[in-house]
PyMOL Python script that loads the backbone (N, CA, C, O; Angstrom):
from pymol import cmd

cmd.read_pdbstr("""\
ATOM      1  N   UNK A   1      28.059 -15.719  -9.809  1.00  0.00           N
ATOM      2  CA  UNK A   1      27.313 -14.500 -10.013  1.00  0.00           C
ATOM      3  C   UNK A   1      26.102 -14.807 -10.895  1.00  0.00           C
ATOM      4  O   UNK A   1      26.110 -15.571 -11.860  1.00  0.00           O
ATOM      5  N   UNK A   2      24.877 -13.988 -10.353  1.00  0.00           N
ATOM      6  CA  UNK A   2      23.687 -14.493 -11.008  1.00  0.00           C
ATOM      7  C   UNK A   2      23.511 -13.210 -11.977  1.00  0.00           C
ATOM      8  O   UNK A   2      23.769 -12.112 -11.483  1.00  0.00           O
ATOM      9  N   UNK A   3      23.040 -13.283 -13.476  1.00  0.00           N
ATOM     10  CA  UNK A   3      22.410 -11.589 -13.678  1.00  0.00           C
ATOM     11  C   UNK A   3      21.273 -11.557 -14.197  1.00  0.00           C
ATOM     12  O   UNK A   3      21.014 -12.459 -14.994  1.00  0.00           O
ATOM     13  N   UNK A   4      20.290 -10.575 -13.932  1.00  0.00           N
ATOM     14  CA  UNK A   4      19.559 -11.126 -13.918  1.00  0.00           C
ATOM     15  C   UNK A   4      18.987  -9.645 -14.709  1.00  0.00           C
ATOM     16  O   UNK A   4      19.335  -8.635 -14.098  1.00  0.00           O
ATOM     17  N   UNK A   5      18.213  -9.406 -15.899  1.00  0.00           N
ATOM     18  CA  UNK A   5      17.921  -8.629 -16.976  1.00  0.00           C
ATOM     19  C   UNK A   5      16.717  -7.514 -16.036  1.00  0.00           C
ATOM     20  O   UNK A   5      15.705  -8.010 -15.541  1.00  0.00           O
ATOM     21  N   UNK A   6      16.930  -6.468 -15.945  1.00  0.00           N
ATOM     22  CA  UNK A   6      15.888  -5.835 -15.431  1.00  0.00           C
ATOM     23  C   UNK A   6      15.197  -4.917 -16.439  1.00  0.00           C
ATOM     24  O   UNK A   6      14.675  -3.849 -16.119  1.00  0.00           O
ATOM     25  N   UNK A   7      15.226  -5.342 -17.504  1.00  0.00           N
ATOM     26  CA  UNK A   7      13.883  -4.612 -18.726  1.00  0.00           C
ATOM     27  C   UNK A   7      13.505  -5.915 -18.771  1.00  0.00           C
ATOM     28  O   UNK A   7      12.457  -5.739 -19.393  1.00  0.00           O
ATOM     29  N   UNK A   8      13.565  -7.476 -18.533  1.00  0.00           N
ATOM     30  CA  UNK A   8      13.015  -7.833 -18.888  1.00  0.00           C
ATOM     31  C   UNK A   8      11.769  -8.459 -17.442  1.00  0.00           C
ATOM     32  O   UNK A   8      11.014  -9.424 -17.558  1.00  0.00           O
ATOM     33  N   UNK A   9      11.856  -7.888 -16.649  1.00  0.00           N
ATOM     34  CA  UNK A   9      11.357  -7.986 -15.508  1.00  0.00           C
ATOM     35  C   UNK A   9      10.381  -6.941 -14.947  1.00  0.00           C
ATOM     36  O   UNK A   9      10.407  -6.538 -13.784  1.00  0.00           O
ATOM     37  N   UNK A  10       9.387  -6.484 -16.037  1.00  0.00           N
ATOM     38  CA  UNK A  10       8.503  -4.871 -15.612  1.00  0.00           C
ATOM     39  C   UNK A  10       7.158  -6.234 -15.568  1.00  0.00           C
ATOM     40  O   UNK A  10       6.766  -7.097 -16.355  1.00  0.00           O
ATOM     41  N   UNK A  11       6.701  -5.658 -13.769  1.00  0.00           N
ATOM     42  CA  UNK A  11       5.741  -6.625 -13.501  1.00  0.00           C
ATOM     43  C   UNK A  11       6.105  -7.798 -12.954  1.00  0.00           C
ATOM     44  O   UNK A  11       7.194  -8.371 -12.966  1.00  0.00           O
ATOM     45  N   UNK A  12       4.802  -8.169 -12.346  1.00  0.00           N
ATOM     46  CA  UNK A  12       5.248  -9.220 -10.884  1.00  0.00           C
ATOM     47  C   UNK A  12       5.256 -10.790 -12.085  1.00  0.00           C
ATOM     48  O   UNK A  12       6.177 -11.603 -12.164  1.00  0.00           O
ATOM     49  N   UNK A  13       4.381 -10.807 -12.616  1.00  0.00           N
ATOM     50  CA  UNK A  13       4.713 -12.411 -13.840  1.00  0.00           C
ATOM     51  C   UNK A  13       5.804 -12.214 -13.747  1.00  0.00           C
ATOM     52  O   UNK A  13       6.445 -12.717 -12.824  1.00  0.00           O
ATOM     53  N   UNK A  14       6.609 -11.088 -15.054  1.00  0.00           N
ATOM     54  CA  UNK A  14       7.674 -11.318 -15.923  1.00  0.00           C
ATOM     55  C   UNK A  14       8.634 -11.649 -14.719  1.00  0.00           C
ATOM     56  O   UNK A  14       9.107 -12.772 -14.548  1.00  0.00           O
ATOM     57  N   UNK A  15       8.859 -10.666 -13.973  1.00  0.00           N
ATOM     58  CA  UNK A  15       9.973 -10.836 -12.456  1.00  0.00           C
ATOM     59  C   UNK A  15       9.820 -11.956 -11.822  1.00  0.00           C
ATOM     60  O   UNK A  15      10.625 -12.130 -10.908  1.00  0.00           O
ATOM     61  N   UNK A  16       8.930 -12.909 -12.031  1.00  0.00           N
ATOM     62  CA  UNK A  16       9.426 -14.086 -10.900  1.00  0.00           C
ATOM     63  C   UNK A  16       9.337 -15.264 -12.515  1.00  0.00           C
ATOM     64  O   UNK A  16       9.367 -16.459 -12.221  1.00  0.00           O
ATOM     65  N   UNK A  17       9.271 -15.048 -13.565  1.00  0.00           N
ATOM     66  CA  UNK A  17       9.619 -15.605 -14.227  1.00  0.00           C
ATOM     67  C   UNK A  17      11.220 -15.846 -14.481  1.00  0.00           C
ATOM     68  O   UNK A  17      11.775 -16.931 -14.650  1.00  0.00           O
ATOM     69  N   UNK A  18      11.725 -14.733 -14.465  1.00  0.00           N
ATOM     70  CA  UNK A  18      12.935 -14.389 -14.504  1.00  0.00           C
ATOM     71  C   UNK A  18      13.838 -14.947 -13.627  1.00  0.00           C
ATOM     72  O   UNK A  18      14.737 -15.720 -13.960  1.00  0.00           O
ATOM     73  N   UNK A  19      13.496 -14.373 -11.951  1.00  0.00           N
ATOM     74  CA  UNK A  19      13.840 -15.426 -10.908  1.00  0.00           C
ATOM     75  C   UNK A  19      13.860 -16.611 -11.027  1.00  0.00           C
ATOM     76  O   UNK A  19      14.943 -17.154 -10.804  1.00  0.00           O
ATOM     77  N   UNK A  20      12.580 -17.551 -11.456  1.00  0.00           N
ATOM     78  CA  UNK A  20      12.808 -18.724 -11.757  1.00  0.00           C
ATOM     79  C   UNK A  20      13.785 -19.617 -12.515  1.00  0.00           C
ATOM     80  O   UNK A  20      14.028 -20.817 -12.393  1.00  0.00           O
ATOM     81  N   UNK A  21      14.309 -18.621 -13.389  1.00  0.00           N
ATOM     82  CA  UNK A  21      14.766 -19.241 -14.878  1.00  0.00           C
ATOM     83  C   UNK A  21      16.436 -19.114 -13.994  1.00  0.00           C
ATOM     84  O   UNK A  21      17.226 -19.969 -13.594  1.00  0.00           O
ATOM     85  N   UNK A  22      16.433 -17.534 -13.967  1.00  0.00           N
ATOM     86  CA  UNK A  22      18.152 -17.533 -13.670  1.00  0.00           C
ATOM     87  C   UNK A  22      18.381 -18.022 -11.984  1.00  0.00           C
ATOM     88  O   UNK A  22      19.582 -18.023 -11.715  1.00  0.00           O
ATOM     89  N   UNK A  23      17.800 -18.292 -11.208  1.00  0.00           N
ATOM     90  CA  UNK A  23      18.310 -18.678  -9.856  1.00  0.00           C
ATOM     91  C   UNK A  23      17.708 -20.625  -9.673  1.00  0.00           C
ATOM     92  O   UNK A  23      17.824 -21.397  -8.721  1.00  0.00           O
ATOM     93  N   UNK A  24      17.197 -20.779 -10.803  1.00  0.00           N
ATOM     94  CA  UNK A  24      17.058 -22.374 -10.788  1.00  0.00           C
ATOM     95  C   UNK A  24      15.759 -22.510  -9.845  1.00  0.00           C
ATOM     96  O   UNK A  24      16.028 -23.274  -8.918  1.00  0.00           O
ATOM     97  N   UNK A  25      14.643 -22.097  -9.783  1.00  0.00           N
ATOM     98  CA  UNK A  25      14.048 -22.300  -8.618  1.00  0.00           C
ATOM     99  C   UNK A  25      13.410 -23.596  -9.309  1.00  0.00           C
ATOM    100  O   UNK A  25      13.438 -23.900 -10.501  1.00  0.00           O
ATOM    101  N   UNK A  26      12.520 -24.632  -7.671  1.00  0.00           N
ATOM    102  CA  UNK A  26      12.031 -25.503  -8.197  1.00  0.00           C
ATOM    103  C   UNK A  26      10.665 -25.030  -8.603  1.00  0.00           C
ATOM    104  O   UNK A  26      10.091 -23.985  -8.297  1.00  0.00           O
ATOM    105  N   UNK A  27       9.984 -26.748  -9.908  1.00  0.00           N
ATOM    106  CA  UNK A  27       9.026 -26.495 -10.310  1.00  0.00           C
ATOM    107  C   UNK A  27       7.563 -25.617  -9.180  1.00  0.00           C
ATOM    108  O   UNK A  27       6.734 -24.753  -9.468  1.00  0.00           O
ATOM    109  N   UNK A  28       7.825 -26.325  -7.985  1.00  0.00           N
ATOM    110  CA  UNK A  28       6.817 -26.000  -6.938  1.00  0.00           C
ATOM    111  C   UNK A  28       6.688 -24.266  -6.407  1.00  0.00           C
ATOM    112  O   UNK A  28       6.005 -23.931  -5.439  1.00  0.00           O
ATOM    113  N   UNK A  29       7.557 -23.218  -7.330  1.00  0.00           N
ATOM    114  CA  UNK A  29       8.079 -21.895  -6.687  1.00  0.00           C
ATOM    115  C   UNK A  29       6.625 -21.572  -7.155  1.00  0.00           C
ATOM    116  O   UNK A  29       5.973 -21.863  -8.157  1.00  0.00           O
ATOM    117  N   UNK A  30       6.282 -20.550  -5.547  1.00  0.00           N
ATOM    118  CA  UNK A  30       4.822 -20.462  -5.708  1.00  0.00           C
ATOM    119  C   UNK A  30       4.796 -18.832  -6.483  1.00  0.00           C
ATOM    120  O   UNK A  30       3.702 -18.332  -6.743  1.00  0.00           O
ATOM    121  N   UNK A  31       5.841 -18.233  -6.746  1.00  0.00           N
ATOM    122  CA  UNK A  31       5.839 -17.001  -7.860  1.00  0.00           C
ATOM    123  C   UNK A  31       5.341 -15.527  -7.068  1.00  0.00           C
ATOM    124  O   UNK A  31       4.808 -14.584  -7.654  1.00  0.00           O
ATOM    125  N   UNK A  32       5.602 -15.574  -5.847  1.00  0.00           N
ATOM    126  CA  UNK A  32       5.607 -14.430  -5.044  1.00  0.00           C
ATOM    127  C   UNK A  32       6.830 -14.344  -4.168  1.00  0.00           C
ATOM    128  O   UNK A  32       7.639 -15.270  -4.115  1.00  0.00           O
ATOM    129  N   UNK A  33       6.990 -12.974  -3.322  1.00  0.00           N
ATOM    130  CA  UNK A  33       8.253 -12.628  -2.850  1.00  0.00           C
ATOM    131  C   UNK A  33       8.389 -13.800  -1.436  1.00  0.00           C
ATOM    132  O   UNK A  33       9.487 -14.143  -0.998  1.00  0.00           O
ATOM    133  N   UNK A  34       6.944 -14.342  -0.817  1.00  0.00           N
ATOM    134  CA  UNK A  34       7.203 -15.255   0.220  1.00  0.00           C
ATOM    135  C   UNK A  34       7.886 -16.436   0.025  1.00  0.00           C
ATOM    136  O   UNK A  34       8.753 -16.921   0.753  1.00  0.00           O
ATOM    137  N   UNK A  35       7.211 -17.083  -1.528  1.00  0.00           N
ATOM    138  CA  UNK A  35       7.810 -18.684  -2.076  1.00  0.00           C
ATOM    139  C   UNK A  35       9.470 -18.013  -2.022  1.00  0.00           C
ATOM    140  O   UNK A  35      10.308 -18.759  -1.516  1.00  0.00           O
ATOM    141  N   UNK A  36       9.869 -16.874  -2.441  1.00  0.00           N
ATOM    142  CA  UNK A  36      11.473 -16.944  -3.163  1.00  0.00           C
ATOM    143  C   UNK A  36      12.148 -16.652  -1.609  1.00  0.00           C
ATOM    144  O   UNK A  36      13.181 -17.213  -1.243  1.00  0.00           O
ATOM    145  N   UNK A  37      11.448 -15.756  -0.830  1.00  0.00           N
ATOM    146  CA  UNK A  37      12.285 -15.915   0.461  1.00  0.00           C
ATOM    147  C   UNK A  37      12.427 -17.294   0.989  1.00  0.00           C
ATOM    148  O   UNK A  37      13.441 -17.470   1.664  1.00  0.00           O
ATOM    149  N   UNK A  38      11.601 -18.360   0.828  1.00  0.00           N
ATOM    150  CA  UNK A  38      11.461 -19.404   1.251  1.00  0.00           C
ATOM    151  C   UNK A  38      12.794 -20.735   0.343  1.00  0.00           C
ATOM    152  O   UNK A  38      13.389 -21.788   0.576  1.00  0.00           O
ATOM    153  N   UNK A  39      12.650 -19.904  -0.514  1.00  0.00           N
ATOM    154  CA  UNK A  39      13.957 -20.820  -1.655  1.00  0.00           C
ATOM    155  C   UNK A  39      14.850 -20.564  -1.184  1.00  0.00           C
ATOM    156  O   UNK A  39      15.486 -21.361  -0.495  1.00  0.00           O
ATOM    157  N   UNK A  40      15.198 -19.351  -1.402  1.00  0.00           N
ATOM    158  CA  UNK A  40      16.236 -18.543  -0.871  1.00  0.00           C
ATOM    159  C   UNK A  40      17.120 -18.877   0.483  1.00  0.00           C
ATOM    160  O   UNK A  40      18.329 -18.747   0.671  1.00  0.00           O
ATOM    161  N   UNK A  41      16.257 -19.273   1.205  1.00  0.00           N
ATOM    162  CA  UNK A  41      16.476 -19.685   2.613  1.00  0.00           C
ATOM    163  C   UNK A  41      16.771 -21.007   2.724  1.00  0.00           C
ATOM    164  O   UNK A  41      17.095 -21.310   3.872  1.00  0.00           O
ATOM    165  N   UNK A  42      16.775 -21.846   1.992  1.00  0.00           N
ATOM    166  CA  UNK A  42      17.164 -23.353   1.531  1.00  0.00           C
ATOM    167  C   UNK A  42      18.119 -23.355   0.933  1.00  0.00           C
ATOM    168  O   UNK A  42      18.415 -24.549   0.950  1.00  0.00           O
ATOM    169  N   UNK A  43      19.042 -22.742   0.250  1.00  0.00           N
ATOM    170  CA  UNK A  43      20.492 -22.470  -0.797  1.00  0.00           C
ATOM    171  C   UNK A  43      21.299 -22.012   0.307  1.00  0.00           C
ATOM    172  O   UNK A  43      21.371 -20.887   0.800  1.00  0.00           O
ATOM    173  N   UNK A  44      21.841 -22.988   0.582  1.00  0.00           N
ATOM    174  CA  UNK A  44      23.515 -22.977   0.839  1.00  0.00           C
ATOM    175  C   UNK A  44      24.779 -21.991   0.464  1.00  0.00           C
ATOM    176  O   UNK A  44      25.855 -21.837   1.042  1.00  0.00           O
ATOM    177  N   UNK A  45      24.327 -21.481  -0.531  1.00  0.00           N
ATOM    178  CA  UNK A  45      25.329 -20.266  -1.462  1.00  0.00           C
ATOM    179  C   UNK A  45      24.709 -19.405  -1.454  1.00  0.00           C
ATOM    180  O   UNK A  45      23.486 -19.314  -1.563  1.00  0.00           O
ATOM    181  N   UNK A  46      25.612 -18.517  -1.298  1.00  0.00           N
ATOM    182  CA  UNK A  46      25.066 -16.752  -1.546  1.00  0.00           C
ATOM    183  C   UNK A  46      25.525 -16.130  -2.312  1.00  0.00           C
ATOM    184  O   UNK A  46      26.519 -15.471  -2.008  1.00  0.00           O
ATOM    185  N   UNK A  47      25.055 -16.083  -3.473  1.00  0.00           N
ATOM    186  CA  UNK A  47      26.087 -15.642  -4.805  1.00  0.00           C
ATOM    187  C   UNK A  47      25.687 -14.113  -4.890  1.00  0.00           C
ATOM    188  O   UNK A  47      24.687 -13.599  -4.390  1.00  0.00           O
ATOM    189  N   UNK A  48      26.484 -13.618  -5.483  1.00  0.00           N
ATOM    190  CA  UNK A  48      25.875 -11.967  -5.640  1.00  0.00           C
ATOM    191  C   UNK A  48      24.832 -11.905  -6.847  1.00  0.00           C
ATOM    192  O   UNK A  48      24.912 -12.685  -7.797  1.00  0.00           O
ATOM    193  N   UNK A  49      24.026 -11.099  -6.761  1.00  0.00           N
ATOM    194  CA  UNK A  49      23.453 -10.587  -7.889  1.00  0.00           C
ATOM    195  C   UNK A  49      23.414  -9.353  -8.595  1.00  0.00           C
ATOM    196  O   UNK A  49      23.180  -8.252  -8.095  1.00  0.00           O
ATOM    197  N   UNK A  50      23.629  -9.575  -9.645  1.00  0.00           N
ATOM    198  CA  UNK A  50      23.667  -8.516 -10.600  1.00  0.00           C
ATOM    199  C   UNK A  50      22.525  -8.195 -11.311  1.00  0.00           C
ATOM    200  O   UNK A  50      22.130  -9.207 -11.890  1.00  0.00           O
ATOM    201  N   UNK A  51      21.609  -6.951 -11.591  1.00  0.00           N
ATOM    202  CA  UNK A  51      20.618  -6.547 -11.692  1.00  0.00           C
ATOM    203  C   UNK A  51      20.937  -5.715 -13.168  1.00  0.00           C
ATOM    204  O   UNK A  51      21.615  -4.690 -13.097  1.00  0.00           O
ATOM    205  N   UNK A  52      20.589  -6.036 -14.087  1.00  0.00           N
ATOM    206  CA  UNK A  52      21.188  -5.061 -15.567  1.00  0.00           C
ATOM    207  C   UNK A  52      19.964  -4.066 -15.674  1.00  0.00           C
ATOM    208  O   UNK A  52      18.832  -4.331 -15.269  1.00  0.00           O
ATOM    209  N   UNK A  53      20.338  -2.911 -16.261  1.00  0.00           N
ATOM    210  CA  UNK A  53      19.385  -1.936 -16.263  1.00  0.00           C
ATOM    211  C   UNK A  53      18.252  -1.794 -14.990  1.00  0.00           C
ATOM    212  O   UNK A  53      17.023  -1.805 -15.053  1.00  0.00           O
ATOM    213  N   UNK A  54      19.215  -1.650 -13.735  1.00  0.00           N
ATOM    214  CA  UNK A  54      18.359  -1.134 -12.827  1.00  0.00           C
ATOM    215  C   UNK A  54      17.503  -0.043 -12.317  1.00  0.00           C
ATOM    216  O   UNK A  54      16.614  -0.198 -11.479  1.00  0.00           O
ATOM    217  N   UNK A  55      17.827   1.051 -12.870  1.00  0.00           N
ATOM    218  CA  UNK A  55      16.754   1.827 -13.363  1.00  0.00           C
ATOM    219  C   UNK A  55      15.345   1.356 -13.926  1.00  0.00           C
ATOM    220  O   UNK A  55      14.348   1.601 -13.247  1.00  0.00           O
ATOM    221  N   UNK A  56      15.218   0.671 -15.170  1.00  0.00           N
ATOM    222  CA  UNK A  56      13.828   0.559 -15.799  1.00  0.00           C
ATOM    223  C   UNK A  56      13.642  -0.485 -14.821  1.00  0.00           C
ATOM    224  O   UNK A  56      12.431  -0.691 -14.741  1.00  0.00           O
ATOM    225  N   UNK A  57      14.392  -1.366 -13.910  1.00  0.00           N
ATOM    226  CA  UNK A  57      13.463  -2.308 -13.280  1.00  0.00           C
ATOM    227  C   UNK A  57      12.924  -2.102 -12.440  1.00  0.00           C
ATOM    228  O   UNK A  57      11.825  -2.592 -12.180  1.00  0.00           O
ATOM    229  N   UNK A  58      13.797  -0.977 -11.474  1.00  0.00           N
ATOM    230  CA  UNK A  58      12.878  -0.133 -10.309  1.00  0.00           C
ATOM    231  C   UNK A  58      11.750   0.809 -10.718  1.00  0.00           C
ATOM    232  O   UNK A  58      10.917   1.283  -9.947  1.00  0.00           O
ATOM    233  N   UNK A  59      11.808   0.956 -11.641  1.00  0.00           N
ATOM    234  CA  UNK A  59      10.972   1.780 -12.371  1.00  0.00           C
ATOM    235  C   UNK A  59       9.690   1.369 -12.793  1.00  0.00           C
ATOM    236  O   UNK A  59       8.639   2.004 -12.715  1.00  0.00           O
ATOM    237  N   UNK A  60       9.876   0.303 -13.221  1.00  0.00           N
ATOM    238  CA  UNK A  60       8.487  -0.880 -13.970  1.00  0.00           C
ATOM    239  C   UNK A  60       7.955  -1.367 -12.777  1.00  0.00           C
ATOM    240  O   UNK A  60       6.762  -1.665 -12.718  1.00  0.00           O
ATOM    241  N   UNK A  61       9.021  -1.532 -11.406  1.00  0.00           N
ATOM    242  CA  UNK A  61       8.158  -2.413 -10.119  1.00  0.00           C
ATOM    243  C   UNK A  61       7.805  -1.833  -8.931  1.00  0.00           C
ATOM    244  O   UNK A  61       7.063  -2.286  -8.060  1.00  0.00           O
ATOM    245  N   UNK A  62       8.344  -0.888  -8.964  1.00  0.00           N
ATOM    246  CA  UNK A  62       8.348   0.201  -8.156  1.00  0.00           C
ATOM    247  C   UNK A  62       8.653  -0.745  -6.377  1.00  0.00           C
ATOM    248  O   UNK A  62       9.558  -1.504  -6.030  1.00  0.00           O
ATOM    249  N   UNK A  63       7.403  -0.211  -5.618  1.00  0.00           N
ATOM    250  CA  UNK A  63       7.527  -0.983  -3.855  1.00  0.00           C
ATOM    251  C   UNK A  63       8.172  -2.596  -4.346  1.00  0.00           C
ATOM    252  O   UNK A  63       8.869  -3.202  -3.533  1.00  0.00           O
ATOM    253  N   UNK A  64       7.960  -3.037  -5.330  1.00  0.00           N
ATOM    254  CA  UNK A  64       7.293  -4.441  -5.260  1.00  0.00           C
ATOM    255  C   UNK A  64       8.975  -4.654  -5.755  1.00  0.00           C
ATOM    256  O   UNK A  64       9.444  -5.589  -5.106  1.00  0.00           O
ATOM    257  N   UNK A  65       9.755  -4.199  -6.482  1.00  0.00           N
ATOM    258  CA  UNK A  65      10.897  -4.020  -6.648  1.00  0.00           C
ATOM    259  C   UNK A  65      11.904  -3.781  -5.527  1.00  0.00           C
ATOM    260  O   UNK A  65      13.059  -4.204  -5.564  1.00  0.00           O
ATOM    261  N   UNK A  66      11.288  -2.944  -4.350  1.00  0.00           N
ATOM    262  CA  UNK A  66      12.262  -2.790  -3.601  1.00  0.00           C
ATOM    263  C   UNK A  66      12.207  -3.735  -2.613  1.00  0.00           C
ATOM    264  O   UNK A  66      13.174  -4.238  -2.040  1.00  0.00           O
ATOM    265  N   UNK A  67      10.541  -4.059  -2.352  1.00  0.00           N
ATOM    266  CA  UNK A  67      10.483  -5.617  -1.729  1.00  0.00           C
ATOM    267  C   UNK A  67      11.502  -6.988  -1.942  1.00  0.00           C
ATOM    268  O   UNK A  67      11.914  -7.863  -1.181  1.00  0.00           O
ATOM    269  N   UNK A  68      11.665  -6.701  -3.323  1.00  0.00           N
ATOM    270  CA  UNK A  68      12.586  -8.017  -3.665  1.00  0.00           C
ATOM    271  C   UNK A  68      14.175  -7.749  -3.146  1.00  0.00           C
ATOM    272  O   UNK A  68      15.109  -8.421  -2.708  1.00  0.00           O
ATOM    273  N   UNK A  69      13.955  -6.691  -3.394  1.00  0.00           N
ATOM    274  CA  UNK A  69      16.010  -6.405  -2.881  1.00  0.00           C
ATOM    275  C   UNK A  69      15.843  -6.879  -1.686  1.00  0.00           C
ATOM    276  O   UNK A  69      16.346  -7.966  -1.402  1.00  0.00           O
ATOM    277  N   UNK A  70      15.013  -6.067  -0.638  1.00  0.00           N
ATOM    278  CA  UNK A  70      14.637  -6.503   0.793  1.00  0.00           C
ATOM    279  C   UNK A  70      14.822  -8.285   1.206  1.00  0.00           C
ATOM    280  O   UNK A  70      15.259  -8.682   2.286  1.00  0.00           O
ATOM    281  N   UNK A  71      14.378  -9.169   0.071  1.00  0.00           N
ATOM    282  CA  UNK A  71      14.056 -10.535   0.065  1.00  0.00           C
ATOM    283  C   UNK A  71      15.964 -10.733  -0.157  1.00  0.00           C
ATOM    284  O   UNK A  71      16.466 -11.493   0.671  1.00  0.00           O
ATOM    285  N   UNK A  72      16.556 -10.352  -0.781  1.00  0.00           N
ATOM    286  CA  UNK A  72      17.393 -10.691  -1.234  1.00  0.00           C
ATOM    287  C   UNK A  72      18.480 -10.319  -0.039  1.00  0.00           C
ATOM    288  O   UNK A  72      19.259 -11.187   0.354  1.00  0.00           O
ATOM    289  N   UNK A  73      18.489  -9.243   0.408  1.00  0.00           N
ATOM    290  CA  UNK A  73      19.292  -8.971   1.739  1.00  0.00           C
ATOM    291  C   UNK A  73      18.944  -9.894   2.606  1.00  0.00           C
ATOM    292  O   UNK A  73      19.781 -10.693   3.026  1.00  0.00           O
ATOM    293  N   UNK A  74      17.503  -9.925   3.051  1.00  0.00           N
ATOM    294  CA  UNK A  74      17.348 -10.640   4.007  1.00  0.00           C
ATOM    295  C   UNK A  74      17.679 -12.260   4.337  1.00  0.00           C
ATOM    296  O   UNK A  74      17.341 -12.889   5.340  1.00  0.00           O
ATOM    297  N   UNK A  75      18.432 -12.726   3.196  1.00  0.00           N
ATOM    298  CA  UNK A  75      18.990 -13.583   2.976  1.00  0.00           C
ATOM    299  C   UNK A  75      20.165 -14.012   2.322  1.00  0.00           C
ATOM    300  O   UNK A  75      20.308 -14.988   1.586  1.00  0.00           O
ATOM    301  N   UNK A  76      21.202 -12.949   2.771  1.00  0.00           N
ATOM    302  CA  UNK A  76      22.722 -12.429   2.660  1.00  0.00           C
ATOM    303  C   UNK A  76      23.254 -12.717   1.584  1.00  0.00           C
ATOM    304  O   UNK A  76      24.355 -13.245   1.429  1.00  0.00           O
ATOM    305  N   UNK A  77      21.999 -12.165   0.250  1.00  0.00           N
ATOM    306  CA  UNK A  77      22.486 -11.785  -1.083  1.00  0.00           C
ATOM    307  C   UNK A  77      23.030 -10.896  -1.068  1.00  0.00           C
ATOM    308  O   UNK A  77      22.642 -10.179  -0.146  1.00  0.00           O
ATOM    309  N   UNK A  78      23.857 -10.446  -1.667  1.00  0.00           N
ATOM    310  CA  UNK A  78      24.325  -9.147  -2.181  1.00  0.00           C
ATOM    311  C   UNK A  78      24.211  -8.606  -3.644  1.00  0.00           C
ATOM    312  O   UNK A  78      24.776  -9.236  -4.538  1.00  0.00           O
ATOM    313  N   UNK A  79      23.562  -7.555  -3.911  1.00  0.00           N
ATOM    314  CA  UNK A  79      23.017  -7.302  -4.889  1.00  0.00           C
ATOM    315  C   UNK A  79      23.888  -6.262  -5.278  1.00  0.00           C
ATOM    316  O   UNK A  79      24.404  -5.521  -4.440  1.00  0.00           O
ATOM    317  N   UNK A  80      24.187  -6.101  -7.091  1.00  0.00           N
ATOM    318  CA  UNK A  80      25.012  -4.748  -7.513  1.00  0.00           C
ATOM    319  C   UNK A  80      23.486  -4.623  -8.793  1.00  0.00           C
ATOM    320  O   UNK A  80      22.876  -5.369  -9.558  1.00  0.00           O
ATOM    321  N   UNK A  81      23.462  -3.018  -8.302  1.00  0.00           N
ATOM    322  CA  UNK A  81      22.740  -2.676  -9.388  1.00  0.00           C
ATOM    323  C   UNK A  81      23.370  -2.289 -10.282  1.00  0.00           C
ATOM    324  O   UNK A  81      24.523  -1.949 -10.015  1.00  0.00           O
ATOM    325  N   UNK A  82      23.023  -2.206 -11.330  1.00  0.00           N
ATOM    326  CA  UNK A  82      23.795  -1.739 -12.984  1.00  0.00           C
ATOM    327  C   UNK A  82      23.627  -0.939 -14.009  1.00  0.00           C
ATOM    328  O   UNK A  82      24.425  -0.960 -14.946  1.00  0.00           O
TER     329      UNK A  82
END
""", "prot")
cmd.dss("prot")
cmd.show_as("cartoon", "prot")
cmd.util.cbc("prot")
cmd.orient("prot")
């Protein structure tokens, strides 16, 4: 299980900073929702994710937030919001 802080993720930097750190991405992650679908799609495991304070994170990212869940289904994550 991955978790992954959603106050600390308001904004497209902080959020793929975040991604980076807790899902291990490599140095080369180009820090948009295409590079992480593209990681994403290379991992062998599909761990669930856990999203803490999902409220302020949908909140701080709004479309660009729901884009990422989208990224994350579309590559048979399963996400629990929190």
């Amino acid at each position: 299980m991955i978790v992954l802080d959603g106050k600390s993720m308001g904004g497209k930097v902080r959020l793929h900073e975040e991604l980076k750190r807790k899902l291990g991405l490599p140095d080369y992650y180009g820090n948009n929702l295409d590079a992480l679908n593209d990681c994403l799609g290379e991992r062998a495991e599909r761990e669930l994710v856990v999203i803490e304070d999902a409220g302020e994170f949908l909140e701080d990212c709004g479309e660009y937030g729901l884009r990422l869940l989208q990224v994350f289904g579309d590559n048979g994550i399963q996400v629990l919001l929190d």
